[in-house]
C-alpha positions as CSV (number, residue, x, y, z in Angstrom):
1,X,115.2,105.5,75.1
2,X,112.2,103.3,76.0
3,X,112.5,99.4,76.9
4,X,110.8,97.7,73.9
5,X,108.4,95.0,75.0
6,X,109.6,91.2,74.3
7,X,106.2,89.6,74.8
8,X,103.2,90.5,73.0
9,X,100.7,88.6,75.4
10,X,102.0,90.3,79.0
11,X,103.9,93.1,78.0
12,X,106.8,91.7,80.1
13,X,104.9,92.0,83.3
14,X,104.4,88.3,83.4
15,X,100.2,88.7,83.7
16,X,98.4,88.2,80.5
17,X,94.6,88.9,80.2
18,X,91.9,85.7,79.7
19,X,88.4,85.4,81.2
20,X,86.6,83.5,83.2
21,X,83.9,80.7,82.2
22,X,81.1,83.3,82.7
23,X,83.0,85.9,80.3
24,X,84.8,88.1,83.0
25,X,87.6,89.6,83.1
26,X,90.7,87.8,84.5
27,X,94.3,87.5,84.7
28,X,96.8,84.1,84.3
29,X,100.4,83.6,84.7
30,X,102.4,84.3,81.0
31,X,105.2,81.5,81.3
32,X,107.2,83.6,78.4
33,X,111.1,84.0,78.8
34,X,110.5,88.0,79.9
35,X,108.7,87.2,82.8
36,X,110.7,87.9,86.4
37,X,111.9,84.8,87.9
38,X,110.5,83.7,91.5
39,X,112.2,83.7,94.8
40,X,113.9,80.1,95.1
41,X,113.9,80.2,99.2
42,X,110.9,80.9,101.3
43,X,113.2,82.0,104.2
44,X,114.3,85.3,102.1
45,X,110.6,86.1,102.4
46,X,111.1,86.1,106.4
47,X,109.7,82.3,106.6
48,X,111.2,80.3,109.4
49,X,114.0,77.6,107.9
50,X,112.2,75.0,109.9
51,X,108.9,75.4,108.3
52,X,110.5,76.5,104.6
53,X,111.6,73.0,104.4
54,X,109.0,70.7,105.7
55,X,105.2,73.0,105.0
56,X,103.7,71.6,102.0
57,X,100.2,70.6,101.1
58,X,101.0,66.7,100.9
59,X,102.2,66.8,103.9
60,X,99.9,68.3,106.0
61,X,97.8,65.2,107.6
62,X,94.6,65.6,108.2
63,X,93.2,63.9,111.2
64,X,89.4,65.0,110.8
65,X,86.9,66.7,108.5
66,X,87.3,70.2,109.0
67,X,90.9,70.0,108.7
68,X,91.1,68.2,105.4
69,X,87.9,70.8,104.4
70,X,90.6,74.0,105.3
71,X,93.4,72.5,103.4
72,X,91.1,72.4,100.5
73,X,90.2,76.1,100.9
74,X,93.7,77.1,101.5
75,X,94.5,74.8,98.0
76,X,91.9,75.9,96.2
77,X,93.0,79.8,96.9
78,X,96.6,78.8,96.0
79,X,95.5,77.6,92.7
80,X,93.5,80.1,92.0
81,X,95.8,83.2,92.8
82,X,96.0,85.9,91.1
83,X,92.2,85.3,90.1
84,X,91.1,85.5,94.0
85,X,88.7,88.1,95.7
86,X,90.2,88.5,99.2
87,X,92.2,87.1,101.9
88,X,92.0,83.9,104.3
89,X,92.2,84.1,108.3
90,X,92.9,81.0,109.5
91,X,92.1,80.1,113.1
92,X,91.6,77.8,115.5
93,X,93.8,76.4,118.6
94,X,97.3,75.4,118.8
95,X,99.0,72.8,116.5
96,X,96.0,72.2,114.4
97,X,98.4,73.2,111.0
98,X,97.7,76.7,110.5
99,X,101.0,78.2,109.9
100,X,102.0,75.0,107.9
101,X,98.9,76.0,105.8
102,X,99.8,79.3,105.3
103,X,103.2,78.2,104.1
104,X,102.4,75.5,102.2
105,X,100.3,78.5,100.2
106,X,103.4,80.2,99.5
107,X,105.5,77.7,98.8
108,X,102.8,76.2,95.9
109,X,102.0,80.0,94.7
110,X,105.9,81.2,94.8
111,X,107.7,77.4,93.7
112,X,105.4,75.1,92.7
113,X,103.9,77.7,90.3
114,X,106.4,80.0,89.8
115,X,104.6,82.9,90.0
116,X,106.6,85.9,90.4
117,X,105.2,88.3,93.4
118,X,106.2,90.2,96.0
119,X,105.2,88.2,98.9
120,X,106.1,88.3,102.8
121,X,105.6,86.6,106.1
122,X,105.8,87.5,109.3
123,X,105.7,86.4,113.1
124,X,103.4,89.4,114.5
125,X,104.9,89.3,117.7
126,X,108.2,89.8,116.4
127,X,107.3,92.5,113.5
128,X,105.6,94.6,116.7
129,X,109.3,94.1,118.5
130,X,111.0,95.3,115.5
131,X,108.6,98.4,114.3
132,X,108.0,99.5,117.6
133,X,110.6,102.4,117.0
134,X,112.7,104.3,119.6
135,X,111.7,104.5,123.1
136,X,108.5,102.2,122.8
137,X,106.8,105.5,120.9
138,X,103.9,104.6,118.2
139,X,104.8,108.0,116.7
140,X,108.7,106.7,116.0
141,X,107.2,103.4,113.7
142,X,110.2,102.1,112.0
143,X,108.5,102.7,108.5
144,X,111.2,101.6,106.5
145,X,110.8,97.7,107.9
146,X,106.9,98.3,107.8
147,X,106.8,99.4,104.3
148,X,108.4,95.7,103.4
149,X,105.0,94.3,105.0
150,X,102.7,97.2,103.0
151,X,104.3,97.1,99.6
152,X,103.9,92.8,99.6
153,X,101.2,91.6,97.1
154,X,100.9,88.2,99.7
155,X,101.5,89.2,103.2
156,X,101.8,86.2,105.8
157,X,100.7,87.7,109.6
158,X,101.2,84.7,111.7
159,X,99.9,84.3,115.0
160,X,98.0,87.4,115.3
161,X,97.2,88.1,119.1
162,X,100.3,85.9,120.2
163,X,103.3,86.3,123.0
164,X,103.2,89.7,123.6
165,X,100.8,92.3,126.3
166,X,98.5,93.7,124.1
167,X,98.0,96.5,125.7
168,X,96.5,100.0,124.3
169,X,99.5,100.7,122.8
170,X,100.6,97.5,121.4
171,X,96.9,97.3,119.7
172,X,97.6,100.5,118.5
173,X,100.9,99.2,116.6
174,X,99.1,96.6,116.0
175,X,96.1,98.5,113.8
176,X,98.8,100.6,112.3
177,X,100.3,98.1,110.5
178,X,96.8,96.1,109.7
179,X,95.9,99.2,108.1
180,X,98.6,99.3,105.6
181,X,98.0,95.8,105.5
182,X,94.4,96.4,104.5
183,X,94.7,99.3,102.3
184,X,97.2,98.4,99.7
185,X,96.3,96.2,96.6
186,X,97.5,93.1,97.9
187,X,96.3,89.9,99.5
188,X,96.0,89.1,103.4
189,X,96.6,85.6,104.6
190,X,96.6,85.6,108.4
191,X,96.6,83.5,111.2
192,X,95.5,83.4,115.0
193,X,94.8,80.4,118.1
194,X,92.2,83.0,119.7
195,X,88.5,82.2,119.0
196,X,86.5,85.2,117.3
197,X,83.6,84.6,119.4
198,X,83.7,82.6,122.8
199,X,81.5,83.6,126.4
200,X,84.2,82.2,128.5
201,X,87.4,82.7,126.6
202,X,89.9,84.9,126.0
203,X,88.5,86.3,122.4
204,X,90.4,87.6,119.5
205,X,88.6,91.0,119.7
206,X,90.1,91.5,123.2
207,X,93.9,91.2,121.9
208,X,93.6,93.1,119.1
209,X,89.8,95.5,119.8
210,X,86.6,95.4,117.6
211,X,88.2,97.7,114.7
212,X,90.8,95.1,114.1
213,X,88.5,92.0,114.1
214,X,86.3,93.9,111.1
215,X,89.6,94.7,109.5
216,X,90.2,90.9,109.2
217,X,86.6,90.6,108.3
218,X,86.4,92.7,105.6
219,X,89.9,91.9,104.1
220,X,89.8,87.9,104.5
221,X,87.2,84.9,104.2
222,X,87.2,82.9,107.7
223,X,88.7,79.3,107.1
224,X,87.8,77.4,110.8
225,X,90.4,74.7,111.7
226,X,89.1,72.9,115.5
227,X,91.2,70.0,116.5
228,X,93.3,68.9,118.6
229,X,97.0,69.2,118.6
230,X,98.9,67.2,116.3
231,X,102.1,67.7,118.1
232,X,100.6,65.9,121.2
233,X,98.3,64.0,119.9
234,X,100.1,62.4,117.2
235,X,104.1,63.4,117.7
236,X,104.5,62.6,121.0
237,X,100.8,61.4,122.1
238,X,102.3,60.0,125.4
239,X,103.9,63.5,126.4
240,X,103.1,65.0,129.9
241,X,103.0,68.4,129.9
């Protein structure tokens, strides 16, 4: 016997239709009893306990201009979602907030809005350990823990290019997995220290080739964050390293 329908707005799928100011179609969160409940703890989503606890908006400080100017993209997408047209890739160098940004993003989409979704995130050096598959062989991809990643409607890649060779096969993996990424319905938030374009850098292009870079392009809008880094600068400003 069929399930009979409870709300008349959503039809229980806790997305009810509106439109935009210019008459477009759109979507909004249905806040009727039906609706799924959200998760309650970032860390079941694969979010570090560290980060769960402290990454929110309010607290991310912003020591200049174009740091206070990416919180307000990274905000303004959080508010927005599901009405959003693609992705964010956050970069720029170390300790300049990305990850807390990217956090902070779930946490307001997933708790402070209660918006039920499938979301996860992910250390990429780690997810590339753990799908690797028997015997370091791209053919022997552990698609049981990838399809976690693809089926996600929010996916978190953190630190794309990070602590790990990225040699041909690791780029490899690497695509593989931006692919499924890229090709589902859902939304790409990503994050990476390694400049797109630089003449006498290490660039993000080398770590992960060309194909990868437009992947990123064509999935995500480019949010810059230069700085310095907060944990020296500000946390422990008189640290030697």
């Amino acid at each position: 016997m069929p399930a009979v329908q409870t709300c008349p707005d959503c039809g229980d799928t806790g997305w009810k239709p509106t439109s935009r100011p210019d008459g477009s179609p759109a979507v909004a969160v249905c806040n009727c009893p039906g609706a799924a409940p959200a998760p309650v703890r970032l860390e079941d989503i694969g979010v570090p306990s560290k980060e769960a606890e402290r990454a929110r908006f309010d607290r991310f400080f912003n020591v200049s201009g174009p740091l206070e100017r990416a919180k307000g993209v990274v905000r303004k997408w959080a508010d927005a979602y599901p009405d959003v047209k693609g992705g964010l890739l956050l970069h720029g160098p170390v300790g300049v907030g990305k990850t807390h940004l990217a956090v902070s993003l779930l946490h307001h989409v997933l708790i402070e809005r209660g918006i039920s979704v499938n979301a996860r995130f992910e250390y990429v050096p780690r997810l590339l350990r753990e799908v690797q598959g028997e015997g370091n062989d791209l053919l022997l991809i552990d698609e049981r823990r990838l399809a976690e990643v693809a089926r996600a409607e929010i996916v978190v890649l953190d630190q794309i290019g990070a602590d790990t060779g990225w040699g041909q096969r690791v780029q490899e993996r690497f695509l593989y997995i931006l692919n499924r990424c890229t090709q589902g319905a859902g939304f790409l938030i990503a994050t990476t220290a390694f400049p797109l374009e630089s003449a006498d850098q290490s660039t993000l292009a080398k770590q992960i080739t060309v194909r990868g870079v437009s992947l990123l392009y064509e999935a995500c809008r480019v949010v810059p964050m230069p700085g310095e880094d907060y944990r020296a600068k500000v946390i422990n400003p008189g640290l030697s390293v």
